[in-house]
N, CA, C and O atoms as a DFTB+ gen file, in Angstrom:
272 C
 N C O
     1  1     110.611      91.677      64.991
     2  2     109.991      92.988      65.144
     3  2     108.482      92.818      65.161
     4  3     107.998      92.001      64.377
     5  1     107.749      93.452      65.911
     6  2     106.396      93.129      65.916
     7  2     105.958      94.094      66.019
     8  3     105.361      94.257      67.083
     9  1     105.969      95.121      65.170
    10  2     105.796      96.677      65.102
    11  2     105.475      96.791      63.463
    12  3     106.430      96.595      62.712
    13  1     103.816      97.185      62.717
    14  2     103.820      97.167      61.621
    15  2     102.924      98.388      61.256
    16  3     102.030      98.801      61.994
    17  1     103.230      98.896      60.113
    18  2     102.608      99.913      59.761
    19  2     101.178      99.721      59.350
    20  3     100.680      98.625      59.093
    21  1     100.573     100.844      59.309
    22  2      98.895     100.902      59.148
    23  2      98.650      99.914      57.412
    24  3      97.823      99.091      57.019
    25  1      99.399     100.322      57.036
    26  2      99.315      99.387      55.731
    27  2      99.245      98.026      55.356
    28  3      98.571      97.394      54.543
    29  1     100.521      97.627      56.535
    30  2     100.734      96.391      56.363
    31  2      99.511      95.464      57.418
    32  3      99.332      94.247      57.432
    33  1      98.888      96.406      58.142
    34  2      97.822      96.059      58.996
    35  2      97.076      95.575      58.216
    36  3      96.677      94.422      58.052
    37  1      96.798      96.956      57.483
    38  2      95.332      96.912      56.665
    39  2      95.410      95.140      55.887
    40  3      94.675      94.182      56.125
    41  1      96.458      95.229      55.035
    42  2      96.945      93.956      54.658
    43  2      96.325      92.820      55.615
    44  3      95.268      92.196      55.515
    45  1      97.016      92.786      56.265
    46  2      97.307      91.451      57.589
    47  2      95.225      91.005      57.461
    48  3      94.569      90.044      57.057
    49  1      94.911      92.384      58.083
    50  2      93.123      91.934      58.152
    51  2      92.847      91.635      56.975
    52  3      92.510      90.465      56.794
    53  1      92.885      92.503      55.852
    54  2      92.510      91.341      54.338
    55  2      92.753      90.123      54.301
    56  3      91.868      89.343      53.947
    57  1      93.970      89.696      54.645
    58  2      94.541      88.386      54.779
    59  2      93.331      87.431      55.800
    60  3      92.548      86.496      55.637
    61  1      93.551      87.885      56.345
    62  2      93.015      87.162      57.495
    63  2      91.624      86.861      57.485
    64  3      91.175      85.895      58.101
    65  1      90.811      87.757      56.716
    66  2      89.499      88.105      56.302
    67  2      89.232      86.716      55.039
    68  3      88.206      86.036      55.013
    69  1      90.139      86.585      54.304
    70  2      89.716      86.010      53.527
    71  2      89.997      84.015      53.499
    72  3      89.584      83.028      52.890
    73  1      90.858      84.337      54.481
    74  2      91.197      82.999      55.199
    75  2      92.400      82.557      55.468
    76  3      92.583      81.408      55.870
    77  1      93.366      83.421      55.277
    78  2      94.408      82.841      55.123
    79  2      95.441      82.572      56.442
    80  3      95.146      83.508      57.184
    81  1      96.183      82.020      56.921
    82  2      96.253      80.979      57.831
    83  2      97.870      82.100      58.359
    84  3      98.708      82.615      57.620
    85  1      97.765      82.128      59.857
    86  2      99.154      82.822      60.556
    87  2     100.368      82.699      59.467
    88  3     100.589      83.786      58.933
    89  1     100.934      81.982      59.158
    90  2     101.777      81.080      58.373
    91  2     101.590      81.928      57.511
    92  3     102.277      82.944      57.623
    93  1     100.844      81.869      56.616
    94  2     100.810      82.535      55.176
    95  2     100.897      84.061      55.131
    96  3     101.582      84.725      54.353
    97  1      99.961      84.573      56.248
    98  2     100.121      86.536      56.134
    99  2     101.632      86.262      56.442
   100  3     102.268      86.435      55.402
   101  1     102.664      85.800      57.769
   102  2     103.741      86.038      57.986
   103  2     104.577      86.353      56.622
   104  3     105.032      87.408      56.181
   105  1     104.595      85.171      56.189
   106  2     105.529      84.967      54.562
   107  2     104.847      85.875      53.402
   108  3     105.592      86.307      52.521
   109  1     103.573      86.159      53.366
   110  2     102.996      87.652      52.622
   111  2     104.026      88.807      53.036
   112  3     104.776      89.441      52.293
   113  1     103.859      88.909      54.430
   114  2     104.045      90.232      54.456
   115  2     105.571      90.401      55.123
   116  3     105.626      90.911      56.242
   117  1     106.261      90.170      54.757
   118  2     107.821      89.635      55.098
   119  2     108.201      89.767      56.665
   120  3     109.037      90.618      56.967
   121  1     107.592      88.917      57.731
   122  2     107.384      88.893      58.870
   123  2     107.328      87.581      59.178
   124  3     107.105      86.626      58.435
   125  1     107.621      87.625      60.718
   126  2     107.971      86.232      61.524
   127  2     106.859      86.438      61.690
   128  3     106.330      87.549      61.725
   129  1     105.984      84.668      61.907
   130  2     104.642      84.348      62.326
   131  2     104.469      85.002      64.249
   132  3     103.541      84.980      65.058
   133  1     105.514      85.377      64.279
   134  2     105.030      85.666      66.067
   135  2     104.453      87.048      65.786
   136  3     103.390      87.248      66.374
   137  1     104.834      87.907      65.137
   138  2     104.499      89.129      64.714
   139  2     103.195      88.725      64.211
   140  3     102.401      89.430      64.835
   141  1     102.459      87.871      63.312
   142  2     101.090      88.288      63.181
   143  2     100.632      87.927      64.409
   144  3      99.927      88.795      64.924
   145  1     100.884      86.378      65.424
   146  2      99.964      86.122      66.189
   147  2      99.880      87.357      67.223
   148  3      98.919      87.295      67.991
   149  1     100.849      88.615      67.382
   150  2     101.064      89.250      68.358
   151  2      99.970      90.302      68.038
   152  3      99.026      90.574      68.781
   153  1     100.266      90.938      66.651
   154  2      99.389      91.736      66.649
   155  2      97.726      91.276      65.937
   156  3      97.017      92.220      65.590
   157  1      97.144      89.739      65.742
   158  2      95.938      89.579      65.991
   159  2      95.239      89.589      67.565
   160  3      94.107      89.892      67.940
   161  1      96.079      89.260      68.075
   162  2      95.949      89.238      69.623
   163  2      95.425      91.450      70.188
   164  3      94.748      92.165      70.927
   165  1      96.396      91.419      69.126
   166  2      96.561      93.021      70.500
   167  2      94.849      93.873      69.251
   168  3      94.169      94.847      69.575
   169  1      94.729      93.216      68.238
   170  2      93.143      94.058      67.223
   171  2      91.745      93.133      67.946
   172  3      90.534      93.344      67.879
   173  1      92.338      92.326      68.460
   174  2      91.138      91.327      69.223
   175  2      90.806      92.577      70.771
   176  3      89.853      93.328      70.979
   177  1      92.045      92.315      71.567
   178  2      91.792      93.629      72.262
   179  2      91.429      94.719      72.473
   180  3      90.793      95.016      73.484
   181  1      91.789      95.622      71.476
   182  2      91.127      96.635      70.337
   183  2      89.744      96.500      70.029
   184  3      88.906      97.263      70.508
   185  1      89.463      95.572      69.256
   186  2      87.932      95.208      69.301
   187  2      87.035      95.454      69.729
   188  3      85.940      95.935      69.439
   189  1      87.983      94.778      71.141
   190  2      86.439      94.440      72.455
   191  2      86.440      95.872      72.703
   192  3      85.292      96.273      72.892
   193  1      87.542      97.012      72.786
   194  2      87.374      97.986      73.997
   195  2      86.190      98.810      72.666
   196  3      85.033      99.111      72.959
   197  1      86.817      99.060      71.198
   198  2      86.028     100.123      70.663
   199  2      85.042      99.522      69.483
   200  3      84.158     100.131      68.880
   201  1      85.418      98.261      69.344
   202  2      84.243      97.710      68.674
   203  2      85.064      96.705      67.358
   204  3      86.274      96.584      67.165
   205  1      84.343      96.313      66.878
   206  2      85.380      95.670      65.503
   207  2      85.005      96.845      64.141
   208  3      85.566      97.194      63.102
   209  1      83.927      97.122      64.753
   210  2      83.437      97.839      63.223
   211  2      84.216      99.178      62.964
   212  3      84.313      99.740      61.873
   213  1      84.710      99.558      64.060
   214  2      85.457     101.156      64.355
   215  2      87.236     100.561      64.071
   216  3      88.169     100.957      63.373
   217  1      87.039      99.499      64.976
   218  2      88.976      98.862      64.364
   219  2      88.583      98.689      62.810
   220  3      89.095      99.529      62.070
   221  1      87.966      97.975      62.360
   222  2      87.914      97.985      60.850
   223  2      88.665      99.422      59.886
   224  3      89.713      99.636      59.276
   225  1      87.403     100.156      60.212
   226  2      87.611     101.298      59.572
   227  2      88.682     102.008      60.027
   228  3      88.967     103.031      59.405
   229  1      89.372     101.682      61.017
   230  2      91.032     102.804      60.895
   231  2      91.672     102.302      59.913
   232  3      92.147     102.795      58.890
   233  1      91.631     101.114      60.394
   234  2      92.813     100.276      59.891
   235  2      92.386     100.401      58.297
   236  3      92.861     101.256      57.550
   237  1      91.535      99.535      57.948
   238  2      91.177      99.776      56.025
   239  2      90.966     101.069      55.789
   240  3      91.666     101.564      54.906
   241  1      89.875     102.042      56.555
   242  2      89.348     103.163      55.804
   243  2      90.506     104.203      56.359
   244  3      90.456     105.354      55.925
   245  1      91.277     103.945      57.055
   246  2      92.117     105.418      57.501
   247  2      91.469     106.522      58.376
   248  3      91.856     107.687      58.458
   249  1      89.880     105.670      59.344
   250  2      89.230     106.972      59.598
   251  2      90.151     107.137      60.827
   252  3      91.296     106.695      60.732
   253  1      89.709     107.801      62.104
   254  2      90.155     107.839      63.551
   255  2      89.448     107.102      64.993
   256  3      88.644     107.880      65.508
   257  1      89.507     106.517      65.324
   258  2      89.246     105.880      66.720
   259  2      88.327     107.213      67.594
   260  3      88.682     108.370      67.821
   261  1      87.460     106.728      67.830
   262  2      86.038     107.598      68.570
   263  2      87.147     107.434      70.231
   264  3      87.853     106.433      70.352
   265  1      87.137     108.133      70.942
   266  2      87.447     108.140      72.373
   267  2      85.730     108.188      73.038
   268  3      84.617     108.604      72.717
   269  1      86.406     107.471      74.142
   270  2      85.268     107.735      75.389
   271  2      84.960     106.631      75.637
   272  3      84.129     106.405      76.516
């Protein structure tokens, strides 16, 4: 399944933030490693279109994604 809730997101980027390696968020967060590489791939995408600093804050702060 490679479908995860805003929570377990928020998670995944802590994880990931602090160093911890595909492998390890998977087995954190009771998920197959294809599921994180899928969805670091699809917040990298995300990123570029609205920024990292705006993906940040949905995902941790719960705010909303600016359109335009």
């Amino acid at each position: 399944m490679r479908k995860m809730d805003i929570a377990k997101m928020a998670r995944m980027i802590m994880l990931r933030g602090v160093g911890y390696q595909q492998a390890e968020i998977a087995e954190e967060l009771e998920v197959v490693p294809a599921t994180i590489s899928y969805q670091l791939k699809r917040l990298r995408k995300l990123a570029e279109e609205h920024g990292p600093k705006d993906i940040f804050e949905y995902y941790i702060k719960g705010l909303k994604l600016k359109r335009g």
